[in-house]
C-alpha positions as CSV (number, residue, x, y, z in Angstrom):
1,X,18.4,-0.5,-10.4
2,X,20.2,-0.4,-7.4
3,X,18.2,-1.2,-3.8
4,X,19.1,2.4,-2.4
5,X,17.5,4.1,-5.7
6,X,14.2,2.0,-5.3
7,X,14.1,2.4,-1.4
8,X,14.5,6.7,-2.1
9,X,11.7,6.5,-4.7
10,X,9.7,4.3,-2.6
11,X,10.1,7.3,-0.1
12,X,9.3,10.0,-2.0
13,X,5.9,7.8,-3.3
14,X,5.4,7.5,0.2
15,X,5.1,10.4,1.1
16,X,3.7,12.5,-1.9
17,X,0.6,10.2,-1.8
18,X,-0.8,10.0,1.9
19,X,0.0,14.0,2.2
20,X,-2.2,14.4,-1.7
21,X,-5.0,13.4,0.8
22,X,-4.3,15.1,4.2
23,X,-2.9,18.4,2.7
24,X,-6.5,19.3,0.9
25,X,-8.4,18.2,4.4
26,X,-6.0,20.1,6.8
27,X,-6.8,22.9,4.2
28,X,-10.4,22.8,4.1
29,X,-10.6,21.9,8.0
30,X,-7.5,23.1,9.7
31,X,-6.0,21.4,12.7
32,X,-9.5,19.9,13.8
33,X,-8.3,17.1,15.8
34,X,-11.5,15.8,16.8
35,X,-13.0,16.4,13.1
36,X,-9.9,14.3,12.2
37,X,-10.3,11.1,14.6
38,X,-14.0,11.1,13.8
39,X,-13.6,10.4,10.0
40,X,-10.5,8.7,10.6
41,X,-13.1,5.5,12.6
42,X,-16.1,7.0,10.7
43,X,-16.6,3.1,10.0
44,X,-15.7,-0.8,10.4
45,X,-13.5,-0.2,6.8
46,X,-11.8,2.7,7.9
47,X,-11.5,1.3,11.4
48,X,-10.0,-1.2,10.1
49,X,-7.0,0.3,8.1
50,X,-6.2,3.1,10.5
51,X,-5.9,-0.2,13.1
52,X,-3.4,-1.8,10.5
53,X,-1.6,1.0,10.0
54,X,-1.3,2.1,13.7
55,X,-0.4,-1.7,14.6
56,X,2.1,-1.9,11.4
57,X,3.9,1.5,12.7
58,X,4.0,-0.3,16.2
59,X,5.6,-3.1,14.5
60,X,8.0,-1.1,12.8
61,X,9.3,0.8,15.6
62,X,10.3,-2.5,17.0
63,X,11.7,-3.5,13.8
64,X,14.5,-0.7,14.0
65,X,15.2,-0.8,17.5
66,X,15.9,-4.8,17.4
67,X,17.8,-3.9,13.8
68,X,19.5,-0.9,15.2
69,X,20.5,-3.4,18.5
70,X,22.2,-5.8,16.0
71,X,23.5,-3.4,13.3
72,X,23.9,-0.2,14.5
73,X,22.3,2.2,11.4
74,X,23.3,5.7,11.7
75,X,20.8,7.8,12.1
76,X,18.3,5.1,12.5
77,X,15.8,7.8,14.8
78,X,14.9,9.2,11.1
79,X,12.1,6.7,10.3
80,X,11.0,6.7,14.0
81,X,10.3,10.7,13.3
82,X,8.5,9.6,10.0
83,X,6.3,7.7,11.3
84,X,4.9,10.2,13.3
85,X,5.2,13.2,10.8
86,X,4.3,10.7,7.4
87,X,3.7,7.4,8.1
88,X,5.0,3.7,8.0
89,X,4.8,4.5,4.0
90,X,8.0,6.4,4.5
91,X,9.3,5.0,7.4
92,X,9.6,1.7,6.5
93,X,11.7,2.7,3.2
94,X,13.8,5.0,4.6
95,X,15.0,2.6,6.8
96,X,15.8,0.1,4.5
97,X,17.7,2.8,2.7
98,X,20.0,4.1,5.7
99,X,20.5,0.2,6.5
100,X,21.9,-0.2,2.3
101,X,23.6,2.9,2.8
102,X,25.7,1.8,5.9
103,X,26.0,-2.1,3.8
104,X,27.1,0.3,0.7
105,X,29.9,2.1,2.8
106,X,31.2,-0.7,4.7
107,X,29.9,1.2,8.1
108,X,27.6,-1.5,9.0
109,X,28.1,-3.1,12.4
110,X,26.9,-6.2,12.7
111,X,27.1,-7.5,16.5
């Protein structure tokens, strides 16, 4: 299987299974921000992932604009946008699959 096939269904996992979770809550609770922050730190475990994921997404973002200032990746604002709409869980794949796409073509500028 080729890279860009595992980084799309890496997407689409990534994507289907943190929104299985928020869909039902925004459901039952609506757009209750403050609801939503309080059990997102309702304790030191929880605290603790939404820290690594927040830091990770950080990371990330710096990842693709240090990448996109080597190898310039069309449309390499994409993941930026998922991490704020989805998450690093589809971020992060979706930029390894535009990078393999622009490797696939022959597009990719490496400076």
């Amino acid at each position: 299987m080729k890279p860009k096939t595992i980084y799309v269904l890496l997407c689409a996992v990534g994507t289907i299974v943190p929104y299985s979770q928020l869909v039902p809550w925004l459901l039952k609770y609506g757009l209750n921000l403050p609801l939503f922050v309080d059990q997102f730190l309702v304790n030191r475990i929880s605290t603790f992932f939404a820290l690594d994921v927040i830091i990770s997404a950080v990371v990330l973002i710096g990842f693709i604009r240090v990448e996109n200032s080597r190898s310039k990746v069309r449309r390499w604002w994409l993941p930026i946008l998922a991490v704020f709409t989805v998450g690093v869980s589809l971020a992060f794949p979706l930029f390894l699959y535009l990078r393999e796409l622009e490797w696939e073509q022959g597009t990719l500028v490496n400076q």
